[in-house]
MDAnalysis code that builds the backbone (N, CA, C; Angstrom):
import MDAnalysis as mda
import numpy as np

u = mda.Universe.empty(414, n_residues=138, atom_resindex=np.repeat(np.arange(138), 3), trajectory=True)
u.add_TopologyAttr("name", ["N", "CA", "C"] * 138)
u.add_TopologyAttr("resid", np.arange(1, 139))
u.add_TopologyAttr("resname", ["UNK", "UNK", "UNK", "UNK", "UNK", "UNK", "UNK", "UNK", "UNK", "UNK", "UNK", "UNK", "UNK", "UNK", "UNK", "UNK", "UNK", "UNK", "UNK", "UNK", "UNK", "UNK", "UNK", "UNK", "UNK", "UNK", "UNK", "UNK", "UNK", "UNK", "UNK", "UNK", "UNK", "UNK", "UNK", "UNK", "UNK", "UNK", "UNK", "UNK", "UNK", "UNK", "UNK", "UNK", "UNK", "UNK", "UNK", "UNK", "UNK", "UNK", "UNK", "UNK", "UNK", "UNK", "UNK", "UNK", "UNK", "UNK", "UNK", "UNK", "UNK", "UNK", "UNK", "UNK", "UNK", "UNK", "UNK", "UNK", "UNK", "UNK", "UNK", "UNK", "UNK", "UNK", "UNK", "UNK", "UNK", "UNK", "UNK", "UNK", "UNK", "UNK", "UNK", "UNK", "UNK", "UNK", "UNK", "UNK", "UNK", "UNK", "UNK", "UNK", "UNK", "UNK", "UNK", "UNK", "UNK", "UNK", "UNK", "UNK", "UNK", "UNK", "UNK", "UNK", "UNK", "UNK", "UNK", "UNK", "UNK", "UNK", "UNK", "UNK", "UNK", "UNK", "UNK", "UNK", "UNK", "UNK", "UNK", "UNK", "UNK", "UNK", "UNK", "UNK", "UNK", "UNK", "UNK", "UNK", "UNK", "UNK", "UNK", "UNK", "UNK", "UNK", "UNK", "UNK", "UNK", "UNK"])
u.atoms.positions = np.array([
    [62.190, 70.091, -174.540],
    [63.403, 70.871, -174.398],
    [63.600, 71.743, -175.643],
    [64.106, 72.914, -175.330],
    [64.043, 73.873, -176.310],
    [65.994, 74.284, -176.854],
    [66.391, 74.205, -178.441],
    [67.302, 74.236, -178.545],
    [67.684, 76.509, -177.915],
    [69.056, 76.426, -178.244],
    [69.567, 78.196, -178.036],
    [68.739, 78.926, -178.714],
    [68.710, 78.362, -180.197],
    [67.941, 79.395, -181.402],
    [66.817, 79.192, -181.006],
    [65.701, 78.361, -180.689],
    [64.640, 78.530, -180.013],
    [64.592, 79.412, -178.870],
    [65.380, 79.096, -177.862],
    [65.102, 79.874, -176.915],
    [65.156, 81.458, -176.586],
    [66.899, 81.757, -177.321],
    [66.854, 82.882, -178.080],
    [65.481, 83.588, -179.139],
    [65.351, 83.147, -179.633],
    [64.002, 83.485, -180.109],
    [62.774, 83.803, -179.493],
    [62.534, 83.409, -178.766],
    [61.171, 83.374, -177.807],
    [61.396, 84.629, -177.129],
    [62.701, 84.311, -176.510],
    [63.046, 85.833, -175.512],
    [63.436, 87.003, -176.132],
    [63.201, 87.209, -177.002],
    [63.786, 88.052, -178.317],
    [64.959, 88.810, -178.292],
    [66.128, 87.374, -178.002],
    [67.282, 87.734, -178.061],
    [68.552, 87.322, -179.090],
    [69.477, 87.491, -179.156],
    [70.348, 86.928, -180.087],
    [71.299, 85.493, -179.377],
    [71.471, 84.296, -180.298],
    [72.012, 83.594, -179.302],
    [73.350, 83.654, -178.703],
    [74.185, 85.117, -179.307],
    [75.293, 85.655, -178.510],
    [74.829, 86.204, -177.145],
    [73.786, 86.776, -177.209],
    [73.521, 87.388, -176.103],
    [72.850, 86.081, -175.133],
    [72.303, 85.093, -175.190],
    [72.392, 84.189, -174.765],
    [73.593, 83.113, -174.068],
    [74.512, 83.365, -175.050],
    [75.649, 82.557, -174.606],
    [76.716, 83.304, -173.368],
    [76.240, 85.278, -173.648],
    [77.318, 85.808, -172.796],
    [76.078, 85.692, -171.189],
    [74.960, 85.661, -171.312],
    [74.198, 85.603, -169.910],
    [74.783, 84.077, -169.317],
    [74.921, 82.906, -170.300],
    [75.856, 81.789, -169.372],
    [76.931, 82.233, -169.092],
    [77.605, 82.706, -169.912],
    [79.230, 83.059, -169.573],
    [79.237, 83.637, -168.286],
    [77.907, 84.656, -167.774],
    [78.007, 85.777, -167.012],
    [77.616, 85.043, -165.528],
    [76.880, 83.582, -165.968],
    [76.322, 82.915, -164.663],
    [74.875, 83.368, -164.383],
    [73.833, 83.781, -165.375],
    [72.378, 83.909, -164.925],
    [72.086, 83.094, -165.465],
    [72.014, 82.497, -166.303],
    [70.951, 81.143, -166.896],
    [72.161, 79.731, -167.327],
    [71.880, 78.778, -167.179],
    [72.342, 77.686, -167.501],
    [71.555, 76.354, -168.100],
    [72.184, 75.912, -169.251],
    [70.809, 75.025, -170.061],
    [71.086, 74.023, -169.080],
    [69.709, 73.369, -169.178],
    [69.168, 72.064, -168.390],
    [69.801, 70.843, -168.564],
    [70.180, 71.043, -169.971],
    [70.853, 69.525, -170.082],
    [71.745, 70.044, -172.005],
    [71.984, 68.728, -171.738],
    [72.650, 68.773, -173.645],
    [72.565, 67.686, -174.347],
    [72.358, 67.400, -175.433],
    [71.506, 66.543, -176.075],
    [72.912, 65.751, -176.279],
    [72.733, 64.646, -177.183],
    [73.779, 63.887, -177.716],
    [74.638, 64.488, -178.796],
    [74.193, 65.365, -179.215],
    [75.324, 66.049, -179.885],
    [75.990, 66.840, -179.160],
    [75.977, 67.407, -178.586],
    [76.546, 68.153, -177.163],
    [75.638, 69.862, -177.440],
    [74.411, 69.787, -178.221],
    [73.966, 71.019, -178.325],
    [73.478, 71.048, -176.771],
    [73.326, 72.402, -176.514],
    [72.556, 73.360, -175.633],
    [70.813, 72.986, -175.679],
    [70.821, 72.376, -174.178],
    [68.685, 72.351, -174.451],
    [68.602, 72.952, -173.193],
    [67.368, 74.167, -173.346],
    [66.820, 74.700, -171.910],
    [65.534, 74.560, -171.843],
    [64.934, 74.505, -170.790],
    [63.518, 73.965, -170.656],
    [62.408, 75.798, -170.559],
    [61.426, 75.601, -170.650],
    [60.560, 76.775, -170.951],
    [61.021, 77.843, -169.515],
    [61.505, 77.144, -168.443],
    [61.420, 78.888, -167.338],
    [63.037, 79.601, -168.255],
    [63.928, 79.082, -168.915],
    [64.771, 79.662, -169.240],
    [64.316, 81.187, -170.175],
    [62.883, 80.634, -170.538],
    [62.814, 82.005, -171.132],
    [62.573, 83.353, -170.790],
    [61.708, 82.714, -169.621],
    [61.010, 83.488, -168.338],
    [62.683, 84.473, -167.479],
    [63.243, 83.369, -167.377],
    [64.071, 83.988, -166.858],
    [65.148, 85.019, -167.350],
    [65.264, 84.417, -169.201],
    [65.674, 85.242, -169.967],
    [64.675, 86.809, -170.116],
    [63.513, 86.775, -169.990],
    [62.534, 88.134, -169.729],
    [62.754, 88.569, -168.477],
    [63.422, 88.312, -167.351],
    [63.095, 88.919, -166.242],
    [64.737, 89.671, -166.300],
    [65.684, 89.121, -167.083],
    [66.813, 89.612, -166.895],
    [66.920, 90.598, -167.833],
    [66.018, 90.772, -168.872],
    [65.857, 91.979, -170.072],
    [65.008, 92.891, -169.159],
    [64.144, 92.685, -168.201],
    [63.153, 93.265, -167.753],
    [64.047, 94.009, -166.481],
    [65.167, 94.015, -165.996],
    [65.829, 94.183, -164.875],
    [66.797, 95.016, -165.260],
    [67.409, 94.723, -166.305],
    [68.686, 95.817, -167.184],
    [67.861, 96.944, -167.720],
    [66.531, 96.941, -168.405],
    [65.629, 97.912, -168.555],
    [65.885, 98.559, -167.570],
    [65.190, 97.979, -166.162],
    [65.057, 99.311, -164.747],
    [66.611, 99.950, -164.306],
    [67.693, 99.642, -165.204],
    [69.057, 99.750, -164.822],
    [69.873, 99.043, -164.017],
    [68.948, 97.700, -163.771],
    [70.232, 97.086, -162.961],
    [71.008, 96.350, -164.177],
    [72.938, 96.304, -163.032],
    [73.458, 95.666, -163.307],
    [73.082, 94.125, -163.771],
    [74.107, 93.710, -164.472],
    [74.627, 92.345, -164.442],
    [74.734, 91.137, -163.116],
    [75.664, 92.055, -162.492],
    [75.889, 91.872, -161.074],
    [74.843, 91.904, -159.630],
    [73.913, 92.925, -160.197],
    [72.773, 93.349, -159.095],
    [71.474, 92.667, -159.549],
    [71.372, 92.046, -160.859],
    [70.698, 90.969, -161.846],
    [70.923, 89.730, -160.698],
    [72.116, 89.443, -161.209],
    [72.210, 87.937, -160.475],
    [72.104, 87.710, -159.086],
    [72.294, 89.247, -158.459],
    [71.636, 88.871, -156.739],
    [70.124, 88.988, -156.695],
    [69.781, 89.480, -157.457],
    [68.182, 89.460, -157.329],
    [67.634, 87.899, -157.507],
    [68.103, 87.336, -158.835],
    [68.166, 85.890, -159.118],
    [68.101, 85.146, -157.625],
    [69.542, 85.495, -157.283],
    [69.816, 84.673, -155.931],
    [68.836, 84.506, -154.872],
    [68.315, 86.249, -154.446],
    [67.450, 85.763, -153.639],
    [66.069, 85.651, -153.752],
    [65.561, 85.237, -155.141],
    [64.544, 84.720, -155.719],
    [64.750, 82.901, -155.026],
    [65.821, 82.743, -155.661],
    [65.936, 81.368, -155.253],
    [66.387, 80.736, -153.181],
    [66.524, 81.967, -152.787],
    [67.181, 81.352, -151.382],
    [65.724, 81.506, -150.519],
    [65.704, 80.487, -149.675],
    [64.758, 80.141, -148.795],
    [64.270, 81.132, -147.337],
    [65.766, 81.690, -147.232],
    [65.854, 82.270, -146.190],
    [65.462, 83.939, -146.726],
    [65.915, 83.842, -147.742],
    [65.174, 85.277, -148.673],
    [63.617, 85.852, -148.464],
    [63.721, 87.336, -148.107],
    [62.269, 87.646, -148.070],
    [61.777, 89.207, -149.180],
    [60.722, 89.553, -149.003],
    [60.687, 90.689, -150.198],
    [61.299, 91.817, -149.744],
    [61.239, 92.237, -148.385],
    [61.816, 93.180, -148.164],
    [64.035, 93.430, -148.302],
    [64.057, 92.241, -148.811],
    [65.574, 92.226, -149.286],
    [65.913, 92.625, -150.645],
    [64.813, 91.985, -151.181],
    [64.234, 92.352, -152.998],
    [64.353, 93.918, -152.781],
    [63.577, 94.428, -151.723],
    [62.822, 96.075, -151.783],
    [64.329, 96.935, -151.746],
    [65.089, 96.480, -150.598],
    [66.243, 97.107, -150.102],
    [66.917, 97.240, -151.761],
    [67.089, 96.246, -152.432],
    [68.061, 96.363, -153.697],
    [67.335, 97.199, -154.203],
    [66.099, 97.350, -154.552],
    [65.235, 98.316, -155.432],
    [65.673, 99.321, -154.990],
    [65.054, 99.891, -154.020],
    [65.390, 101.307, -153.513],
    [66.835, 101.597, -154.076],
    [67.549, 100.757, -153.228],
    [68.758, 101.400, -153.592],
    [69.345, 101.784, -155.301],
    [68.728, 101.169, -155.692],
    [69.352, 101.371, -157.405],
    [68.754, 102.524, -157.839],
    [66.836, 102.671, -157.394],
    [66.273, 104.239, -157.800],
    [67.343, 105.415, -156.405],
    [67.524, 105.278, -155.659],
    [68.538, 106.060, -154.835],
    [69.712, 106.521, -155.830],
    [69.892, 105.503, -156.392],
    [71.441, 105.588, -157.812],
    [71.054, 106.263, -158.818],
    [69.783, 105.794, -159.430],
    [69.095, 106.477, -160.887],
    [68.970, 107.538, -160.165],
    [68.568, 108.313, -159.266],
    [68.123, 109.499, -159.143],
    [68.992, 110.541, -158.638],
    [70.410, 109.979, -158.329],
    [71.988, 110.581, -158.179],
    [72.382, 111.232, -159.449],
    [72.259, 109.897, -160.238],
    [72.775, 110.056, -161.763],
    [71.870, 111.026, -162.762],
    [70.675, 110.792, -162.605],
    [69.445, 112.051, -163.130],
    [69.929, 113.335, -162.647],
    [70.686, 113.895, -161.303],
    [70.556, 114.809, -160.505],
    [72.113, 115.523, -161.505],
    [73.250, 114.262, -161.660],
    [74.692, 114.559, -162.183],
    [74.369, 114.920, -163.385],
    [73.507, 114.211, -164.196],
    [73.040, 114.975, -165.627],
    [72.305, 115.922, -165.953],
    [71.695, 116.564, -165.052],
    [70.855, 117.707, -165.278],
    [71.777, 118.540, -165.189],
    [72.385, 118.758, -164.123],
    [74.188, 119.286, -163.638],
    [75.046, 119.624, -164.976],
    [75.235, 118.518, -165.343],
    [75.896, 118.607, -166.896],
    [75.378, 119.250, -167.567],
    [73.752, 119.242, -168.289],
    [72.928, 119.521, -169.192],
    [73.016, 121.249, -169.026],
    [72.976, 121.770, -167.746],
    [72.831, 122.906, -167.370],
    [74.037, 123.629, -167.793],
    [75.352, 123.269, -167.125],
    [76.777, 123.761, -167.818],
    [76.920, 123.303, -169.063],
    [76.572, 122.531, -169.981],
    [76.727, 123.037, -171.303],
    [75.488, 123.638, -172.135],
    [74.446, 124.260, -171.311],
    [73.296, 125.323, -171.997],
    [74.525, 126.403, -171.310],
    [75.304, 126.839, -170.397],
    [75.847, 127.612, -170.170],
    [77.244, 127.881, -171.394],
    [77.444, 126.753, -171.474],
    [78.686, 126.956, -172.454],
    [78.227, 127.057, -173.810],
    [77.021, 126.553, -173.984],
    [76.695, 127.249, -175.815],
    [76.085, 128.352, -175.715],
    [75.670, 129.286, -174.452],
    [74.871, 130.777, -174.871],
    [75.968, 131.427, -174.694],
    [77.370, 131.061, -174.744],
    [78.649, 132.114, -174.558],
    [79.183, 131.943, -175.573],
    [79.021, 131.000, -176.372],
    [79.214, 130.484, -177.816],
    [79.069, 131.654, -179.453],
    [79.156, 132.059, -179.732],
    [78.646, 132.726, -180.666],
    [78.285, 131.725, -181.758],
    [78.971, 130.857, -181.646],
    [78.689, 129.755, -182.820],
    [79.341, 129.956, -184.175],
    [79.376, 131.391, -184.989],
    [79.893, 131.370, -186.338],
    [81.162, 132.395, -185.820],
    [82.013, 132.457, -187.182],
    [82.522, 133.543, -187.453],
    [84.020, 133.547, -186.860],
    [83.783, 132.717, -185.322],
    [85.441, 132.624, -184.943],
    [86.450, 130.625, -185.070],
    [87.698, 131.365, -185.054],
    [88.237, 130.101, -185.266],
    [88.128, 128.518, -183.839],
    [88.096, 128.093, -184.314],
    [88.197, 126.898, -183.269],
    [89.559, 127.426, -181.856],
    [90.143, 127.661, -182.312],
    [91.072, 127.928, -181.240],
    [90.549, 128.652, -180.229],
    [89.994, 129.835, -180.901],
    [88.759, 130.845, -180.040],
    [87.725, 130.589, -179.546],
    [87.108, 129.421, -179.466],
    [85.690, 129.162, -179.070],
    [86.202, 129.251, -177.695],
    [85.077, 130.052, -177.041],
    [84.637, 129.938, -175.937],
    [84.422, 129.041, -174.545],
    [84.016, 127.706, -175.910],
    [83.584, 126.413, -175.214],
    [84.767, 125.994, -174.609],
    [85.689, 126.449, -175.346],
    [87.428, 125.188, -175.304],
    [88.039, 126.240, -174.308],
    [88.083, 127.497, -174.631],
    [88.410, 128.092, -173.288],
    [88.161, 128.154, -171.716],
    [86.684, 128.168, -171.902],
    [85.666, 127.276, -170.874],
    [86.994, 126.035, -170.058],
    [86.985, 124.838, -170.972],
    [87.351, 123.723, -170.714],
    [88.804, 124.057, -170.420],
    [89.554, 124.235, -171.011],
    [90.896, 125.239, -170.235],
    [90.806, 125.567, -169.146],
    [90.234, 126.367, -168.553],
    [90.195, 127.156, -167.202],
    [89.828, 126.274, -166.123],
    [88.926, 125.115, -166.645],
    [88.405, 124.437, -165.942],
    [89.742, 123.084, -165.351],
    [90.279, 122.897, -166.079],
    [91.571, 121.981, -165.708],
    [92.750, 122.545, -165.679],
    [92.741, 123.959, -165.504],
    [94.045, 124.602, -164.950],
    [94.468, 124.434, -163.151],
    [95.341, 124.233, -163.087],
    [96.130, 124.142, -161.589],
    [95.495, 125.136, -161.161],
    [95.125, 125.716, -159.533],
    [94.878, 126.754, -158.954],
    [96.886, 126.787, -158.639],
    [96.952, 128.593, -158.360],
    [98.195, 128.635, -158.202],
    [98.416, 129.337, -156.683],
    [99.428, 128.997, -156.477],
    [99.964, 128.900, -155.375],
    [100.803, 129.799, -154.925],
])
């Protein structure tokens, strides 16, 4: 049995970040010794890598622990695994699509920019942003 700081360690994590993945309900130690420390047995680490390995691809916390779930359910098959996948690159590739969007209107708002010479009140940019949250009128 492996203590937090061990295990934390292995998974090359901190044992806060360890303690908030129990808090959160993905990993739970195996047992607790007589002092009442924390012992987890070796898949805790595994599982601690698959949940670093899952927030990497952008999943949630939340979309973490259903994957967990149906790792563990019987009635679970891969193509349920696949459905969550897809759907999250369906999400990453919304959010890629909203930031290019962005990236584009502010290359628009700094080539209207002159950049030197006028006061802040005058920039362009802030006028920009003005117009943009004005009421249409009626």
């Amino acid at each position: 049995m492996l203590t937090i700081g061990k295990v934390a360690t292995l998974a090359g994590i901190s044992t806060n970040a360890l303690r908030f993945y129990e808090r959160e309900d993905l990993i739970h130690p195996a047992s607790k010794s007589e002092n009442g420390y924390r012992l987890y047995d070796e898949a805790a680490v595994s599982r601690l890598r698959f949940i670093q390995h899952a927030q990497h691809c952008g999943f949630t916390l939340l979309e973490i622990r259903e994957l967990l779930t149906l790792r563990e359910r019987d009635s679970a098959c891969c193509n349920d695994v696949r459905r969550l996948v897809v759907e999250k690159k369906l999400q990453l590739e919304a959010k890629i699509r909203a930031m290019k969007s962005m990236s584009q209107a502010l290359d628009i708002l700094i080539a209207d920019c002159p950049g030197t010479g006028w006061p802040a009140n005058e920039c362009p940019i802030l006028g920009a942003f003005d117009q943009v949250n004005e009421e249409p009128k009626t």
